[in-house]
GUTI-82903 format. One record per atom (N, C-alpha, C): x negated, y, z; residue in one letter. Coordinates in steps of 0.02 Angstrom, whole numbers, padded with zeros to 5 digits, always signed. Each point is the difference from the previous one (the first is absolute). Example, Ala and Ser with C-alpha at 12.3 -4.5 7.8 and 13.67 -1.06 7.14 Angstrom:
<rs>
-00660-00284+00390A
+00045+00059+00000A
-00045+00060+00000A
+00018+00053-00036S
-00042+00059+00003S
+00039+00055+00037S
</rs>
This chain:
<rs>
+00054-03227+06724X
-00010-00064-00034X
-00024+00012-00071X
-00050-00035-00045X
-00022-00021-00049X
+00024-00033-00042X
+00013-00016-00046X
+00014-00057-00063X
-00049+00022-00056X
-00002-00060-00045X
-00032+00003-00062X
+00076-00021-00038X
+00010+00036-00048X
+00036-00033-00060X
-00027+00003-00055X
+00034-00043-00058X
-00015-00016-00079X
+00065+00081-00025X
-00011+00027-00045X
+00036+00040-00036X
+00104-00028-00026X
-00040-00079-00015X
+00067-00031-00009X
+00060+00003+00071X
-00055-00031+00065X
+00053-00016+00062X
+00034+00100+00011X
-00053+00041-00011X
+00021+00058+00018X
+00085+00020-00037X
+00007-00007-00041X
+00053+00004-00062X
+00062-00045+00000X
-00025-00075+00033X
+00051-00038+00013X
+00042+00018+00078X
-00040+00027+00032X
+00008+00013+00079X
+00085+00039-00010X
-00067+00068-00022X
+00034+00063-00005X
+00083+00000-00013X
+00001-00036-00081X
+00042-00010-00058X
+00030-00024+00059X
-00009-00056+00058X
+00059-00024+00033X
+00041+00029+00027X
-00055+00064+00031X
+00040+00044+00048X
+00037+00057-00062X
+00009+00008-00033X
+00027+00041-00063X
-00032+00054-00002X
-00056-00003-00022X
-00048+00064-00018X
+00026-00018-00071X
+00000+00082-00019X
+00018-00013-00090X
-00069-00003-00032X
-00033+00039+00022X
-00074+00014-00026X
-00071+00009+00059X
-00051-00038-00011X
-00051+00006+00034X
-00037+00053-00008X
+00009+00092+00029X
-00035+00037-00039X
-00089-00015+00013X
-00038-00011-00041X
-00063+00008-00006X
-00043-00066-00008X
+00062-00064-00008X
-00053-00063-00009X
+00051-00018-00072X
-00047-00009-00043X
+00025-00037-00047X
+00054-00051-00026X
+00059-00006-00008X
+00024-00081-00017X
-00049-00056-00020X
+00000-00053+00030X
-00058-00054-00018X
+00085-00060-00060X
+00054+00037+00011X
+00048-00060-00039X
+00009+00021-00062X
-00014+00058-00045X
+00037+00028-00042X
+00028-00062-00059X
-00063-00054-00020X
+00014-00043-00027X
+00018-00091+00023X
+00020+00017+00060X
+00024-00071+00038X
+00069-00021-00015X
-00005-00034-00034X
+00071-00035-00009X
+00043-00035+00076X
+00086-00013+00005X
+00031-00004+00059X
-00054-00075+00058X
+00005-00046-00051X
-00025-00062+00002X
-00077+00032+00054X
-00030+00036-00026X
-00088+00005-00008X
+00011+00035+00117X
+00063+00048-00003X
+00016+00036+00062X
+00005-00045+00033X
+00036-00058+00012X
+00003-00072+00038X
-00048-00013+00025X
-00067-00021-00027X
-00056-00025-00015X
-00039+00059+00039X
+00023+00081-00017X
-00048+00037+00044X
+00017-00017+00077X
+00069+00020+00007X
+00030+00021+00065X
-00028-00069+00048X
+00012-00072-00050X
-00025-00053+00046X
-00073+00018+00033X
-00037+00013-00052X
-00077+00019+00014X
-00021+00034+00063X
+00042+00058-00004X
-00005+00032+00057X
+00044-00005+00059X
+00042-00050-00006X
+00034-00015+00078X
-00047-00040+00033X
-00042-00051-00045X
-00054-00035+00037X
-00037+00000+00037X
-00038+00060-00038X
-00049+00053+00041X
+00014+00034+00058X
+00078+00016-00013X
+00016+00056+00063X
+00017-00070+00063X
+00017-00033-00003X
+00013-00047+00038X
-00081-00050+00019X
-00045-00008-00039X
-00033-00035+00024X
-00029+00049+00055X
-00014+00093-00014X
+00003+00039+00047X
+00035+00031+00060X
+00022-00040+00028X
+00090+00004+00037X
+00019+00053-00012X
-00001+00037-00057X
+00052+00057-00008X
+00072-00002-00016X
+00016-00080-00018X
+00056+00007-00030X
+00018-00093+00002X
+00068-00017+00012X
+00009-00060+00002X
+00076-00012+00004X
+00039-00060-00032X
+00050-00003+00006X
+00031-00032+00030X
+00072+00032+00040X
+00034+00001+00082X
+00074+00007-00028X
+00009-00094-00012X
+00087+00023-00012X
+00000+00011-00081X
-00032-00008-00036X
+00006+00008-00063X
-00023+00088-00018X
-00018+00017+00061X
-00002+00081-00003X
-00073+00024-00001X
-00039+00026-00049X
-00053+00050+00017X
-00014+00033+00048X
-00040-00024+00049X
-00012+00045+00062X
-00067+00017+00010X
-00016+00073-00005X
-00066+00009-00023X
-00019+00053+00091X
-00073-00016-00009X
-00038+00031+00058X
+00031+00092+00001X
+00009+00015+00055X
+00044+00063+00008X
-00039+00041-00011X
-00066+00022+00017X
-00041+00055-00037X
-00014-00012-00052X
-00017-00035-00043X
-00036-00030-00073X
+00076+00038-00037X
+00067-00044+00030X
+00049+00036-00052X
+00017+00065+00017X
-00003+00016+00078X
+00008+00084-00014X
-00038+00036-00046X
-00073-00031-00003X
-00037+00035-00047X
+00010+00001-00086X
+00038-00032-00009X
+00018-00013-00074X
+00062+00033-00012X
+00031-00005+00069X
+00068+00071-00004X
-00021+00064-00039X
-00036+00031+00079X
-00023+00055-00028X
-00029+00012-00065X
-00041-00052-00028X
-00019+00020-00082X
+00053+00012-00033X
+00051-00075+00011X
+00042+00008-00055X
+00053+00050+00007X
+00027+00035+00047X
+00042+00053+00006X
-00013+00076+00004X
-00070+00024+00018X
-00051+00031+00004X
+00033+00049-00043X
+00018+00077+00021X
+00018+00055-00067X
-00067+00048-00017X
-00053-00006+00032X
-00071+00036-00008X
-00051-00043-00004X
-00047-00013-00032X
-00063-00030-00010X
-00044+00054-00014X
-00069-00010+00030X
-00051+00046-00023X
-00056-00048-00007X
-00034+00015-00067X
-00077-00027-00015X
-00050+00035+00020X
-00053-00033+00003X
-00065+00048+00027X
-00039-00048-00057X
-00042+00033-00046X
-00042-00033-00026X
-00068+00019-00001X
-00047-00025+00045X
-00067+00033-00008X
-00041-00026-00047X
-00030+00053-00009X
-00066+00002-00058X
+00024-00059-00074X
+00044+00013-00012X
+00058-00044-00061X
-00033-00074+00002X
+00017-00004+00079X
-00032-00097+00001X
+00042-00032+00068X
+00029+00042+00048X
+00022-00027+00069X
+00057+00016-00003X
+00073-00043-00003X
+00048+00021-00005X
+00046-00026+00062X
+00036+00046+00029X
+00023-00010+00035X
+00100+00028+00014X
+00061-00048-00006X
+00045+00044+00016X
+00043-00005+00067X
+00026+00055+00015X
+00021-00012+00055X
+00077+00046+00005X
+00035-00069+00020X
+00083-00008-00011X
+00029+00008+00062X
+00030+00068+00019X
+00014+00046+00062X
+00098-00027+00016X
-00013-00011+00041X
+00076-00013+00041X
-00006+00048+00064X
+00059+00003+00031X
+00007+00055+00062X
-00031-00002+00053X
-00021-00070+00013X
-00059-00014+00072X
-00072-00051-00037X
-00013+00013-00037X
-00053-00050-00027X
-00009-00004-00054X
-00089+00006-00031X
-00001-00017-00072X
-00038-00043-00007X
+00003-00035-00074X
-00025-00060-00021X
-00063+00013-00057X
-00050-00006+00010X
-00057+00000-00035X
-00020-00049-00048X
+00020+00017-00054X
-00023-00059-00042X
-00072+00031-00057X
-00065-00044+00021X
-00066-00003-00022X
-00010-00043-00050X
-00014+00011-00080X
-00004-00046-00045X
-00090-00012-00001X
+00013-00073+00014X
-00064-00036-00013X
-00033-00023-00057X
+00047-00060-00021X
-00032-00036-00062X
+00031+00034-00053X
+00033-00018-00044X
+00055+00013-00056X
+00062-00041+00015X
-00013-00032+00055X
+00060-00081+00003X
+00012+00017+00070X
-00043+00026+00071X
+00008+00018+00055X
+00025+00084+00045X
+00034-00011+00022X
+00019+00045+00053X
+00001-00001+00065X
-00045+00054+00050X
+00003-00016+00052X
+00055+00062+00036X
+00057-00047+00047X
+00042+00046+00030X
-00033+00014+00083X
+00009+00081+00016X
-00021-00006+00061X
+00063+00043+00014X
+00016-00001+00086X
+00045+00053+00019X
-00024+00050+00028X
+00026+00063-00002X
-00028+00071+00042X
+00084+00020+00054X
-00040+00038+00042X
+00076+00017+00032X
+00036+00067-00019X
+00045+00030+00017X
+00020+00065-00014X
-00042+00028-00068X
+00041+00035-00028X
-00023+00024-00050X
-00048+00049-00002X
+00007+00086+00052X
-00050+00040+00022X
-00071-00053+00002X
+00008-00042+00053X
-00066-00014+00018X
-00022-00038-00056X
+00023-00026-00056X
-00026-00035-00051X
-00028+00069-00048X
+00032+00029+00010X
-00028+00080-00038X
-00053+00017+00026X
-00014+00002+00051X
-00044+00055+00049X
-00048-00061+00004X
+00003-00060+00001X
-00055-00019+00001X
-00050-00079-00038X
+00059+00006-00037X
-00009-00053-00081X
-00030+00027-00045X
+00070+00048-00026X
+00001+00024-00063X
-00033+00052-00021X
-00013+00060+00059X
-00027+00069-00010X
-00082-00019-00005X
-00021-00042+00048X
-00073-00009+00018X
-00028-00056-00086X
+00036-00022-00027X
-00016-00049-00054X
+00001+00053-00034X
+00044+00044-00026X
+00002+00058-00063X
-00070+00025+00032X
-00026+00007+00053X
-00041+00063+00022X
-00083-00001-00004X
-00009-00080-00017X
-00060-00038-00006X
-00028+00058-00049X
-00064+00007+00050X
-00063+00053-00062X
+00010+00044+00004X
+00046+00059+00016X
+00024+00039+00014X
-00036+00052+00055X
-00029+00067-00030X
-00030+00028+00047X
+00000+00094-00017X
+00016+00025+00056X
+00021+00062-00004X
-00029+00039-00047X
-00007+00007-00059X
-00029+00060-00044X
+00037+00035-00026X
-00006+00071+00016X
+00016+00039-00019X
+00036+00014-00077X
+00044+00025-00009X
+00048-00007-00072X
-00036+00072-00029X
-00006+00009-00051X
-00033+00033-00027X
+00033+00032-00060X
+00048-00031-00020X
+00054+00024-00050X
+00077-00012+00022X
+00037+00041-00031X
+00058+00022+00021X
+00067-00014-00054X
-00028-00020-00041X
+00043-00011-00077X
-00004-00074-00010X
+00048+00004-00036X
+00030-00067-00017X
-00016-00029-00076X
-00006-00069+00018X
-00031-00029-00088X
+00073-00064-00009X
+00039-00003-00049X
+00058-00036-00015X
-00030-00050-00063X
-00009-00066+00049X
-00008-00041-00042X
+00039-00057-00007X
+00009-00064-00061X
+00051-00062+00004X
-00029-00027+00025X
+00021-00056+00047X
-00009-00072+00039X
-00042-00029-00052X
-00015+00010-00061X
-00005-00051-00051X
-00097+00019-00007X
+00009+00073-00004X
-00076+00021+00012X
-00045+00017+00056X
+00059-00011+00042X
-00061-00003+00085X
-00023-00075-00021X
+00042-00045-00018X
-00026-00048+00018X
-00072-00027-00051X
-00004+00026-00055X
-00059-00016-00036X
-00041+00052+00025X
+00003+00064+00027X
-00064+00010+00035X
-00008-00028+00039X
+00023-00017+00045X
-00023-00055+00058X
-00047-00061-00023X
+00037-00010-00080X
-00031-00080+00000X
-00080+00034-00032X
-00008+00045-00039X
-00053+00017-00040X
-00039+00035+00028X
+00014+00056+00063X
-00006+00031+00053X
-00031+00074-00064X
+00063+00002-00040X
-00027+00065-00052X
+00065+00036-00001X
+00003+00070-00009X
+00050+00031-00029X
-00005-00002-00077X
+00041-00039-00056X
-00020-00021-00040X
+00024+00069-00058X
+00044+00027+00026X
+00078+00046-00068X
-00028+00055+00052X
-00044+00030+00010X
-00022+00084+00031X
+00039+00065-00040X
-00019-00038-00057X
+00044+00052-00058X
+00073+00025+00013X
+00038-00075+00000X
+00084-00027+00001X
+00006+00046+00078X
-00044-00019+00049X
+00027+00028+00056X
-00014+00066+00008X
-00064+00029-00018X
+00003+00081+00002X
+00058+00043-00051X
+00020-00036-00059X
+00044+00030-00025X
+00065+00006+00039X
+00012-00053+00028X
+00066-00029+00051X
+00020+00053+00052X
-00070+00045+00018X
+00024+00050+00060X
-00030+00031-00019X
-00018+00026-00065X
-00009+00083-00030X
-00075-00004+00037X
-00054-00021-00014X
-00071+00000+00030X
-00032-00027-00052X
-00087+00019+00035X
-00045-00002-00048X
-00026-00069+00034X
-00034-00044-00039X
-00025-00085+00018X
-00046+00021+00050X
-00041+00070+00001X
-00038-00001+00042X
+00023+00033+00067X
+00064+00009+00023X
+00018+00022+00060X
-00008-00027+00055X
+00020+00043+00070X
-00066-00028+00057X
+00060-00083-00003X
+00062+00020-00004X
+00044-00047+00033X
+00008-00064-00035X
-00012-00002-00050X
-00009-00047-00056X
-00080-00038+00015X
-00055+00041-00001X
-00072-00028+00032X
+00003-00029+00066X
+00041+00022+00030X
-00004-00018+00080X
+00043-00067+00007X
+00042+00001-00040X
+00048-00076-00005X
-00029-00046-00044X
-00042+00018-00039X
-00042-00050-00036X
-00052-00032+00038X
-00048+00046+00047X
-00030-00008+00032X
-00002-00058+00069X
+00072+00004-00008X
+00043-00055+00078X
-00002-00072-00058X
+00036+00030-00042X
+00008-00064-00030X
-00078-00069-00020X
-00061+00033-00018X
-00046-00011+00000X
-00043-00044+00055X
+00028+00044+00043X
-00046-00012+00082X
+00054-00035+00070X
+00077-00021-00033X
+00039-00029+00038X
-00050-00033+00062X
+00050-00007+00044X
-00022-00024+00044X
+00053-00079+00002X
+00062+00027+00012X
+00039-00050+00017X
+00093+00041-00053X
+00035-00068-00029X
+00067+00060-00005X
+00059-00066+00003X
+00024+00043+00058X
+00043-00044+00037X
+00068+00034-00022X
+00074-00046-00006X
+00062+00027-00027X
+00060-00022+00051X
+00046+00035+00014X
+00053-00017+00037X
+00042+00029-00020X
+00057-00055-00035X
+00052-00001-00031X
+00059-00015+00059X
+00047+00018+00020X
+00077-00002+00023X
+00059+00018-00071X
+00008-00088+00006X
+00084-00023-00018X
+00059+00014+00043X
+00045+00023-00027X
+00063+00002+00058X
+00041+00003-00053X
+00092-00052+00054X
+00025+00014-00061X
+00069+00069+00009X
+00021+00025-00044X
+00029+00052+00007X
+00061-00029-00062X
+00071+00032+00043X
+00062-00020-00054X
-00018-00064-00036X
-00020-00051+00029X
-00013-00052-00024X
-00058-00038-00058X
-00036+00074-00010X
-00034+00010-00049X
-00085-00003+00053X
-00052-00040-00042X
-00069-00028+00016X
-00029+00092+00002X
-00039+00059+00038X
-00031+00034-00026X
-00076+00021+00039X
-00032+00031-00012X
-00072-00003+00021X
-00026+00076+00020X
-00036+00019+00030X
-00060+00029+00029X
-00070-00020-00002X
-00018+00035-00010X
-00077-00011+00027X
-00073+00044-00019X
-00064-00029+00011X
-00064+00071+00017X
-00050-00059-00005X
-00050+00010-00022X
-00061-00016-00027X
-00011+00047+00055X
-00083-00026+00025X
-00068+00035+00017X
-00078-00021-00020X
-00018+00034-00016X
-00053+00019-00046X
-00051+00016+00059X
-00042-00034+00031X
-00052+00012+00029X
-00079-00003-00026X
-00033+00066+00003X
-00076+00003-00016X
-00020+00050+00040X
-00076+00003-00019X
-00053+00029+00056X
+00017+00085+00001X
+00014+00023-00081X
+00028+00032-00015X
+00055+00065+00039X
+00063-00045+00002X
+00055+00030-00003X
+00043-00063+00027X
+00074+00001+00044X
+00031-00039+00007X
+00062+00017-00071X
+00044-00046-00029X
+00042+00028-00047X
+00086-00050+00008X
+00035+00039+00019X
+00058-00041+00000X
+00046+00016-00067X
+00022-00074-00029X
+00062+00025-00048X
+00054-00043-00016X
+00044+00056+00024X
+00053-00036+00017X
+00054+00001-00071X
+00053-00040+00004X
+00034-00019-00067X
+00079+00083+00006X
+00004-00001-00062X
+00033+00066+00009X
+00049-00007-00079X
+00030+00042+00017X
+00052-00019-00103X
-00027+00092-00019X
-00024-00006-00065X
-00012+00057-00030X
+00015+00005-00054X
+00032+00052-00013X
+00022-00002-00091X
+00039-00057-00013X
+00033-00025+00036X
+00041-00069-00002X
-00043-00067+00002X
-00057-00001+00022X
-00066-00044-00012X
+00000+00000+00048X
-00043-00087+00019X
-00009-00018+00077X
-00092+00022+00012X
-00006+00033+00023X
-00074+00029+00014X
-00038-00024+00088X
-00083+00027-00021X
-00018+00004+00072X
-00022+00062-00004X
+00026+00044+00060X
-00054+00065+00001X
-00027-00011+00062X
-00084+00006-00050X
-00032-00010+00043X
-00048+00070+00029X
-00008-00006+00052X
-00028+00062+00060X
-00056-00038+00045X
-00041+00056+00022X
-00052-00005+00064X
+00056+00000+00035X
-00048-00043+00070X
+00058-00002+00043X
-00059+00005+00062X
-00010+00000+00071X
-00026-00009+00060X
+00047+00024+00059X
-00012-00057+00036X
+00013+00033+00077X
+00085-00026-00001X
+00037+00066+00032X
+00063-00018+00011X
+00038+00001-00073X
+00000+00024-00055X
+00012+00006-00071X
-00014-00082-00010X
-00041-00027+00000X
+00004-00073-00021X
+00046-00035+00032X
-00003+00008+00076X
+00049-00054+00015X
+00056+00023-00009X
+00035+00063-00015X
+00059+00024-00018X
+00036-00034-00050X
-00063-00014-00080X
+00028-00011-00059X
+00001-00096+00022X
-00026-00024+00055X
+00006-00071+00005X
+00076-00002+00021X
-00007+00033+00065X
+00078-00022+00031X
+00067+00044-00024X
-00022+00058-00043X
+00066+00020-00044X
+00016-00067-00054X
-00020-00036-00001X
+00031-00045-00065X
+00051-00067+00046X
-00034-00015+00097X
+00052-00033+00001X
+00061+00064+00036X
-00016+00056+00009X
+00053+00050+00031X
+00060+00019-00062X
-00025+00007-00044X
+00043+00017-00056X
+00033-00069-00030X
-00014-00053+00014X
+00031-00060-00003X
+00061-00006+00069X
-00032+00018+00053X
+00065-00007+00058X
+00046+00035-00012X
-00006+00076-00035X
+00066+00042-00015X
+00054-00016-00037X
-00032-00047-00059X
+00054-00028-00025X
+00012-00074+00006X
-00014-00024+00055X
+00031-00058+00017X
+00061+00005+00034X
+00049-00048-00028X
+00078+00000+00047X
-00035-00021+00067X
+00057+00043+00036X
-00009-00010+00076X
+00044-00080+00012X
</rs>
């Protein structure tokens, strides 16, 4: 089944079922006064009811049984993973024990929920094939690692320059003109596509994350994944092809299952 929601109904749903936090969609209430919540929640019982999703039986909320299973699973959900392609298609998807919930942001105000079944097969054939777009066997050509912040992948991406050559050849004892430093500039330049998948899970009660960038060009394929260095949250980033790529994809949700409570 399908739905469209507004960002608000998503938050009011949830909040019913006692989600403390929506990881990955915004609060749309931060500044809604008690009065202003009335006024939402009416808004959206309307809607859900003029859609028979929801109608009242006995003074009681009785909502369509898949529509609210699906708002279960968000709101109780201990893993979420994003896929964001080419930093424009966002997509998260909120994993329960037999089924996950796909939520696709449209407008700034819309969300579309879809369901997937079992989790494997939402892996094997959602999530892996969306990271994998553009993606084509070339050979890795370097073997060393380049440690950069989240903060400066992302302005090469936007400028498609390695801008601090200096900052970073000093960073790993190299000269600006090294092959590994040219060859990652070179991706950055001639991108093809750079798609990110982030996994939330929560651990001792605490929100924490995973995740791997891929860096696709004609070039070189380049995966980089998030790592703590020097007490700093980093990406080291590496060539990757073949079975090495999909390794560094599905080590980020494997190393997430180890430390999930059973």
């Amino acid at each position: 089944m399908n739905w469209t929601l507004t960002i608000k109904d998503l938050y009011l749903l949830t909040k019913m079922l006692g989600a403390k936090v929506l990881v990955g969609i915004p609060n749309p209430f931060l500044r809604h006064r008690e009065e202003d919540m009335e006024q939402e929640w009416e808004a959206t019982f309307k809607k859900l009811h003029k859609l028979e999703l929801v109608d009242l039986v006995d003074g009681e909320l009785k909502f369509e049984e898949n529509f609210i299973r699906t708002l279960w699973v968000m709101a109780r959900s201990n893993m979420i993973t994003e896929v964001l392609t080419d930093q424009s298609t966002q997509s998260l998807f909120y994993f329960s024990e037999d089924r996950v919930v796909e939520v696709t942001k449209g407008t700034e105000e819309e969300y579309a929920l879809q369901t997937h079944s079992a989790p494997d097969w939402t892996w094997n054939q959602v999530i892996i094939p969306r990271m994998l777009i553009g993606v084509e066997n070339i050979p890795a050509r370097q073997t060393k690692s380049l440690y950069l912040t989240p903060e400066e992948y992302t302005v090469y991406c936007g400028t498609m320059k390695v801008e601090n050559k200096d900052e970073l050849a000093k960073r790993h004892a190299l000269t600006v003109e090294d092959s590994i430093i040219r060859q990652f500039e070179i991706a950055i330049q001639r991108k093809k596509h750079t798609n990110r998948l982030m996994t939330f899970y929560r651990e001792n009660e605490q929100w924490k994350v995973e995740g791997v960038h891929l860096l696709t060009a004609p070039s070189a394929n380049w995966t980089l994944r998030m790592v703590q260095k020097d007490g700093k949250e980093m990406l080291e980033a590496k060539q990757s092809q073949g079975q090495a790529l999909m390794e560094e994809i599905l080590g980020v949700v494997q190393r997430v299952k180890v430390k999930q409570p059973s």
